[in-house]
C-alpha positions as CSV (number, residue, x, y, z in Angstrom):
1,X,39.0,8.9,-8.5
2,X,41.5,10.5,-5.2
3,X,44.8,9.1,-5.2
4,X,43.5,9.0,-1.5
5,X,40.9,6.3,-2.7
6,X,43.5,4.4,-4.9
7,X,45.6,3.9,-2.1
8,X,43.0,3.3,0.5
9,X,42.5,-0.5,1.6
10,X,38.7,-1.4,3.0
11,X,37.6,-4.4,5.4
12,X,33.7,-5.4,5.0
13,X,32.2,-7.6,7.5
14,X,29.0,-9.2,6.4
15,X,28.3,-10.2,3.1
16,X,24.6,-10.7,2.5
17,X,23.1,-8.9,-0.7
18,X,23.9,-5.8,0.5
19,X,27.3,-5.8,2.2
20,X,28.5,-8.3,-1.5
21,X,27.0,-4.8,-3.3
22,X,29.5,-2.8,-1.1
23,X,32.5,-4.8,-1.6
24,X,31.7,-5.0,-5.3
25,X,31.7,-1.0,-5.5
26,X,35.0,-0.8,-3.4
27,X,36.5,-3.6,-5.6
28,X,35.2,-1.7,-9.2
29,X,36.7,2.1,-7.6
30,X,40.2,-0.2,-7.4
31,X,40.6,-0.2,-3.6
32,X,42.2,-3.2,-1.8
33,X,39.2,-4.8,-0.5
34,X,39.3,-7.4,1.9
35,X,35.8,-9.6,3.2
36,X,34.9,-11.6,5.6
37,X,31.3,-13.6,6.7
38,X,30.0,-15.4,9.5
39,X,28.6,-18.2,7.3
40,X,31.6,-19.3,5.1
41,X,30.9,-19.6,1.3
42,X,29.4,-16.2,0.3
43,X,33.2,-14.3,-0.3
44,X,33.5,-17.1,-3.0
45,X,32.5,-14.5,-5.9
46,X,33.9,-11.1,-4.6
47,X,38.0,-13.5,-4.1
48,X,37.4,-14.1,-7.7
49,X,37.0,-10.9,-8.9
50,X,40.3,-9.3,-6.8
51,X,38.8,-9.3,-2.9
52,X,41.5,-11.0,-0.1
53,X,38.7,-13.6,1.8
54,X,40.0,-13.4,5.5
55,X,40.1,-16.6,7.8
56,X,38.2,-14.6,10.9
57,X,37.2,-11.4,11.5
58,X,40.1,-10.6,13.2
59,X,42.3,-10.9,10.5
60,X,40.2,-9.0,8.0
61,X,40.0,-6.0,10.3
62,X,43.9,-5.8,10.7
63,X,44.0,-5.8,6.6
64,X,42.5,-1.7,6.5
65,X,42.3,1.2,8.5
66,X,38.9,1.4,7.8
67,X,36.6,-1.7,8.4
68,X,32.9,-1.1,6.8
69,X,30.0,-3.3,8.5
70,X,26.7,-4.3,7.3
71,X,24.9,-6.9,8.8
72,X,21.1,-7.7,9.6
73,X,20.6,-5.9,13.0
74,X,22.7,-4.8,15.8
75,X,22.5,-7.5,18.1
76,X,24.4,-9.6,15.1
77,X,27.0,-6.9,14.8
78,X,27.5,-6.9,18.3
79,X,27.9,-10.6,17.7
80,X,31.3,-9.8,15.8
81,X,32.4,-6.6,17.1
82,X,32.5,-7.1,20.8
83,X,34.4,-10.5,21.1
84,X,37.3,-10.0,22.8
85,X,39.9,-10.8,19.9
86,X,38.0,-8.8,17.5
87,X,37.7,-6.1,19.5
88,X,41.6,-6.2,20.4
89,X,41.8,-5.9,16.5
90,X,39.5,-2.8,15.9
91,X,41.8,-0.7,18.2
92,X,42.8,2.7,16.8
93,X,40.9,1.6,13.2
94,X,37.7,3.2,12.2
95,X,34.5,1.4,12.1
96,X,31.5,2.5,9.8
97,X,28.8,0.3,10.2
98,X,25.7,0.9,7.7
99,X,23.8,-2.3,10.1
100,X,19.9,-0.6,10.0
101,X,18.4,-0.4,14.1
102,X,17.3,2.0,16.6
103,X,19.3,5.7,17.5
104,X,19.7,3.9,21.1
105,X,21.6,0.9,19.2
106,X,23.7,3.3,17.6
107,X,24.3,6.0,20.6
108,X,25.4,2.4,23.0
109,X,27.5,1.0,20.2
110,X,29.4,4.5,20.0
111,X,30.2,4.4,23.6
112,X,31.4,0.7,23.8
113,X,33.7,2.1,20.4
114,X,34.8,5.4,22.8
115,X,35.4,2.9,26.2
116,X,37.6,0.7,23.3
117,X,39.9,3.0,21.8
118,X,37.5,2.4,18.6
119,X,37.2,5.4,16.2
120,X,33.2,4.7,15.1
121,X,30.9,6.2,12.7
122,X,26.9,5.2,11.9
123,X,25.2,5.4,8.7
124,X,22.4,3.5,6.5
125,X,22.0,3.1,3.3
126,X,18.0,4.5,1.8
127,X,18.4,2.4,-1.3
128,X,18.3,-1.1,-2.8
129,X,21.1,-3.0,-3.5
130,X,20.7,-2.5,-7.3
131,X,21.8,1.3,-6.6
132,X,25.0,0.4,-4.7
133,X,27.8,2.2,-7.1
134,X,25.5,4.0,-9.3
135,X,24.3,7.7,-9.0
136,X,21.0,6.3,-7.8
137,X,22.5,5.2,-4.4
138,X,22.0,7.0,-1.1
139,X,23.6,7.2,2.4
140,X,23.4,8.7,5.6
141,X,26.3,9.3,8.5
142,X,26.4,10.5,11.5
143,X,29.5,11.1,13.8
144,X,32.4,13.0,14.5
145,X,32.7,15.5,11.3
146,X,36.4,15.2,11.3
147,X,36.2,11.5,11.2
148,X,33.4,11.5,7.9
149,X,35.6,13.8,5.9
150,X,39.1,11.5,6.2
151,X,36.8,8.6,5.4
152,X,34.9,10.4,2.8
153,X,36.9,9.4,-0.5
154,X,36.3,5.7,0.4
155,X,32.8,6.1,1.1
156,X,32.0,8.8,-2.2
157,X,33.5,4.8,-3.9
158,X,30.2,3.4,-3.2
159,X,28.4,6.2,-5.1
160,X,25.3,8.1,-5.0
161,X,24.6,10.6,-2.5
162,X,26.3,10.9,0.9
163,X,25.1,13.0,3.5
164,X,26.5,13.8,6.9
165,X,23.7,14.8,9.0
166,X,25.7,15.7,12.3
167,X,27.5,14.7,15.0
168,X,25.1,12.9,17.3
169,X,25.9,9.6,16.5
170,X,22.1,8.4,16.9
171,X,21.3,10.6,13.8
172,X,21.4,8.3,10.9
173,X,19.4,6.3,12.5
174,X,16.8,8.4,13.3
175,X,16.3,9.5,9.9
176,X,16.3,5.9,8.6
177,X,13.5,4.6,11.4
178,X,11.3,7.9,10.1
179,X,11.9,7.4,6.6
180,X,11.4,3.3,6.8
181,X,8.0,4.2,8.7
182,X,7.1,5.9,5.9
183,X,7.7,3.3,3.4
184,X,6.4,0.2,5.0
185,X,3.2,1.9,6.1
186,X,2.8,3.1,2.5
187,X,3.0,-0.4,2.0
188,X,1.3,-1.8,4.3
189,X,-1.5,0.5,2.7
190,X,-1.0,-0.1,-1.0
191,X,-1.0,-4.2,0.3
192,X,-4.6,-3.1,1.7
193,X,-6.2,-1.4,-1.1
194,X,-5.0,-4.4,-3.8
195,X,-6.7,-6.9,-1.5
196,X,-10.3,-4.8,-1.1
197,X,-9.7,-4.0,-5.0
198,X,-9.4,-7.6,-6.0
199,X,-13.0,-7.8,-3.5
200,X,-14.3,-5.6,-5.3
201,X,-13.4,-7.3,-8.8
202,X,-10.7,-4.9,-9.7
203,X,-7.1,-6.3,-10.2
204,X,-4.3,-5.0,-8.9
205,X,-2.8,-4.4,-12.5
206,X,-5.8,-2.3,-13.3
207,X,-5.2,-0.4,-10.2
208,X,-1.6,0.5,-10.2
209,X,-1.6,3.2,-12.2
210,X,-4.2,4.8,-10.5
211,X,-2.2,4.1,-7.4
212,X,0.9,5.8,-8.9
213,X,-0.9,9.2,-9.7
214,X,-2.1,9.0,-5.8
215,X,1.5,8.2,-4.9
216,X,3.0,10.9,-6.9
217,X,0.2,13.6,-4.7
218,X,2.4,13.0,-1.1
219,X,5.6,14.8,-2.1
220,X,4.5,18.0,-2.5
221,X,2.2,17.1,0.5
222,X,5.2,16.3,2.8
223,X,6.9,19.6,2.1
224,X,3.8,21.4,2.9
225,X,2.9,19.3,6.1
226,X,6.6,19.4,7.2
227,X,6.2,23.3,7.5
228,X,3.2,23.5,9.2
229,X,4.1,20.8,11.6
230,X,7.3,22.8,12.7
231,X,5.6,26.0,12.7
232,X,2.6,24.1,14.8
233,X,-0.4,25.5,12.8
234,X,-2.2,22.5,10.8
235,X,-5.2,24.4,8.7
236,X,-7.3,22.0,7.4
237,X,-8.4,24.3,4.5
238,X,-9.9,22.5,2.1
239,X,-9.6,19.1,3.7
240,X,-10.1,18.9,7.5
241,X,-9.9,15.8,9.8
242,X,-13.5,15.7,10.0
243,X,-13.5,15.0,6.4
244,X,-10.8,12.6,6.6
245,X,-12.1,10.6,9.0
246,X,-15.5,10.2,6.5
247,X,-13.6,8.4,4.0
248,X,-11.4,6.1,6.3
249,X,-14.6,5.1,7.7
250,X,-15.9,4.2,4.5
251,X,-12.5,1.8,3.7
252,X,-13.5,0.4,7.0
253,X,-16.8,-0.5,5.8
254,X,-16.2,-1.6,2.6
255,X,-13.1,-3.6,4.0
256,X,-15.0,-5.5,6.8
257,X,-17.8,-5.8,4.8
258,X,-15.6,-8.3,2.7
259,X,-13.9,-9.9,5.4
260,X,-10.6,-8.0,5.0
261,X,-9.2,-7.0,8.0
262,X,-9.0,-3.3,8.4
263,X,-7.3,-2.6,11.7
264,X,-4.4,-0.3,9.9
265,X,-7.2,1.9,8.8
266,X,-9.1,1.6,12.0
267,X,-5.9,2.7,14.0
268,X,-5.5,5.8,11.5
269,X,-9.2,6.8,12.0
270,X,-8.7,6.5,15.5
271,X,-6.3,9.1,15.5
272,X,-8.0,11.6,13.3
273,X,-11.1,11.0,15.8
274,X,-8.8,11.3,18.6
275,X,-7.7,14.9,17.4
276,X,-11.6,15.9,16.8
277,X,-12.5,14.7,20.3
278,X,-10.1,17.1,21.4
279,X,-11.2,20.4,19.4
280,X,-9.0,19.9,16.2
281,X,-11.9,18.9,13.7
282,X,-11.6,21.7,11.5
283,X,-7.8,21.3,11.5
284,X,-5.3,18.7,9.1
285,X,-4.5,15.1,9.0
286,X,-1.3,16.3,10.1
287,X,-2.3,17.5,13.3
288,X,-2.0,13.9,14.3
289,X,1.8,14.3,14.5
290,X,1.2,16.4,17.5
291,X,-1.2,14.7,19.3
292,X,1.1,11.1,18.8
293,X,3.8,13.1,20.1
294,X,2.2,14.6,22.9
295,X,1.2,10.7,24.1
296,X,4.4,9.2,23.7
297,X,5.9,11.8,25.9
């Protein structure tokens, strides 16, 4: 560990299960770590093992230089950062908050820090809380470069990986809103197929690892996809939409037919027949990505 770190004192405001994981990895890296919670109770466990529990927010933000904040959303952060005496307090110190919610949240938050004399950094955290101090963790930050690098040591305390994607402060956030779609549509999906597998007499224990080998085909799929997205060719060699749109229509069918409502699936074979309605029949699934971006624009 930096001497940098050693000597470094940390502020967290919120402490639901994830922001008690990051003052548990400042307090095991030995920095002076000071909490404080809207709801009064939950520092109870991080005072005992070495953490100063402020009286208000205010006082917990004048205890470090560097005040870390993770709550549920931005509108409760908001809640705590721009009151009057708090924001007084946050003067000249650095803020890092790791709250999950949209680029726009971040890029308005960053200008009310700018307008404040507020030095301000945005981030989110792609892992559970289990991973928070281990090598499994992983962050993201965006913000002034300059500002990451003198915070760095701190932040490297909470372990795992930590990557500075750039300066525009909406960044982090973009990444995390893409990668979350991701996950909770995969879930959405794999919440699907156990409920027309149980119709269909198989359980979802009998299914999972079935699941996993079809999980463990997207990786080297999103590599692939990513490259022909960016490039804007989308063969559909070997699998075009036209197929694609066979089998969703088939889980649609088989779905319905049990009384399982299939409007996810519906909404992706829209899509795909979307894209062959307008010519691109022969191409990818991925072609999609176009055509959504095209209508949102």
């Amino acid at each position: 560990m930096s001497t940098h770190s050693e000597q470094s004192a940390v502020t967290v405001l919120g402490l639901g299960p994830m922001g008690r994981a990051l003052a548990g990895a400042f307090l095991d890296a030995g920095l002076p770590t000071t909490v404080w919670n809207r709801t009064p109770g939950k520092d109870r466990e991080l005072i005992e093992r070495g953490a100063v529990g402020a009286r208000s927010a205010e006082e917990a933000i004048a205890a470090s230089e560097l005040t870390v904040v993770c709550v549920v959303d931005y509108d409760a952060s908001d809640a705590i950062l721009r009151r009057d005496g708090v924001t007084d307090a946050l003067k000249g110190h650095t803020v890092v908050n790791l709250t999950a919610d949209t680029p726009d949240r971040a890029r308005d938050t960053s200008d009310w820090a700018a307008g404040h004399g507020i030095r301000y950094l945005d981030g989110a955290i792609m892992t559970p809380t289990t991973t928070i101090g281990t090598p499994a963790a992983v962050f993201i930050h965006s913000g002034p470069a300059k500002l990451y690098e003198e915070h760095r040591p701190v932040l490297d305390t909470l372990g795992g990986t930590h990557t500075h994607l750039g300066e525009e402060i909406g960044r982090a956030a973009a990444y995390d809103i893409a990668l979350l779609d991701i996950f909770w549509t995969a879930m959405a999906g794999y919440a699907h197929a156990l409920a027309v597998a149980r119709a269909e007499g198989v359980s979802a224990r009998e299914l999972a690892p079935f699941a996993k080998g079809i999980g463990a085909i997207l990786p080297p799929l999103f590599e692939e996809t990513a490259e022909e997205v960016d490039r804007g060719t989308f063969s559909g060699e070997g699998n075009p939409i036209t197929s694609a749109v066979s089998s969703m229509s088939h889980i649609v069918h088989t779905s319905e037919g049990h009384g399982i409502d299939a409007g996810v699936m519906r909404a992706a074979e829209g899509m795909a027949r979307r894209a062959i309605g307008l010519g691109h029949g022969t191409d990818g699934f991925i072609r999609v990505a176009e055509l959504l971006g095209r209508s949102g624009s």
